[in-house]
C-alpha positions as CSV (number, residue, x, y, z in Angstrom):
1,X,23.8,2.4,-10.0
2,X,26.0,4.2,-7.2
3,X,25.4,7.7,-9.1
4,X,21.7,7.1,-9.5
5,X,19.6,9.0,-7.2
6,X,17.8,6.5,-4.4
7,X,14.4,6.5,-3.3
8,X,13.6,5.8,0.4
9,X,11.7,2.5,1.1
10,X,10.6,1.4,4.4
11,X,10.1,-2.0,4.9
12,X,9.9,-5.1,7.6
13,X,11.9,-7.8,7.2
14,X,11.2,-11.1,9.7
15,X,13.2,-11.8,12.4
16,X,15.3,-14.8,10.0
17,X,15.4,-12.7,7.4
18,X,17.2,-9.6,9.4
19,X,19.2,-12.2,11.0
20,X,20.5,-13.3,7.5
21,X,20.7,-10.2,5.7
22,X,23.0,-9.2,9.0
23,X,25.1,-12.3,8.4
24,X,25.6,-11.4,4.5
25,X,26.5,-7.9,4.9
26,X,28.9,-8.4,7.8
27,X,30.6,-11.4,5.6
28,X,30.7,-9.0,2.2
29,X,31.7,-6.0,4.2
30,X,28.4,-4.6,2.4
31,X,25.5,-2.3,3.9
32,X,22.2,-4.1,4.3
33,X,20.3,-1.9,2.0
34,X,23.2,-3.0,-0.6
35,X,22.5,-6.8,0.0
36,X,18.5,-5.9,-0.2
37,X,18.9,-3.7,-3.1
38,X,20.8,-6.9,-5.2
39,X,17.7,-9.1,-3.7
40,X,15.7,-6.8,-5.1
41,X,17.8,-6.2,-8.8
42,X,17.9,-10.7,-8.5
43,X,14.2,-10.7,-8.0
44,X,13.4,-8.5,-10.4
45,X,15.2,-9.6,-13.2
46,X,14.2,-13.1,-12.5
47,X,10.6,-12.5,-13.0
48,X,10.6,-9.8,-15.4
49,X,10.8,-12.3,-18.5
50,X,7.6,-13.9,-16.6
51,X,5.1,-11.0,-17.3
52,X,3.7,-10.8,-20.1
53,X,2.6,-7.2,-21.3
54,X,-0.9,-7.9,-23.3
55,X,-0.4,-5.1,-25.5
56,X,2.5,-6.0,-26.8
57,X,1.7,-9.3,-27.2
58,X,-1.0,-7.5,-29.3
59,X,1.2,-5.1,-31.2
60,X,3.6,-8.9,-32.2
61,X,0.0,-10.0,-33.8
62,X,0.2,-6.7,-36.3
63,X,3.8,-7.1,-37.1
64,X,3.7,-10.1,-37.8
65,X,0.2,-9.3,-40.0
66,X,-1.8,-12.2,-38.3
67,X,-5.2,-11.8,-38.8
68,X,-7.4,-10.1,-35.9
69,X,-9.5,-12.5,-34.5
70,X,-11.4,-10.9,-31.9
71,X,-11.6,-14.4,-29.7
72,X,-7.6,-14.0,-30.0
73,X,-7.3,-10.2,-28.4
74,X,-10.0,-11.5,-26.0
75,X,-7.7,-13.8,-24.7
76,X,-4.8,-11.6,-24.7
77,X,-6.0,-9.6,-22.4
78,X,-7.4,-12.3,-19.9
């Protein structure tokens, strides 16, 4: 990731979280935007296992040649 081109986010942090992401930089001898980039890489590997993309959830139905039900794609997508 160090090669890869950034793109510049601006964002507000509350007073205990400055004050923490402070403490872990100075401790890991690491920039803040290094500490909230690997809260962000945590985060979002974390929860990327939780969402559930309907139309592939849709495309698993025809691969696995279950029959269409159209109460079935209905819910899918809800």
């Amino acid at each position: 990731m160090e090669d890869e081109k950034k793109v510049r986010k601006q964002i507000y942090l509350n007073p205990e979280q400055n004050r923490q992401v402070k403490q872990i930089s100075a401790r890991n001898s690491m920039t803040e935007a290094e500490i909230i980039r690997e809260a962000v890489d945590h985060y979002l590997a974390n929860n990327q296992m939780k969402q559930k993309d309907p139309l592939l959830e849709l495309v698993g139905m025809v691969k696995k040649g279950e029959k269409m039900d159209p109460r079935s794609m209905i819910r899918i997508f809800i």
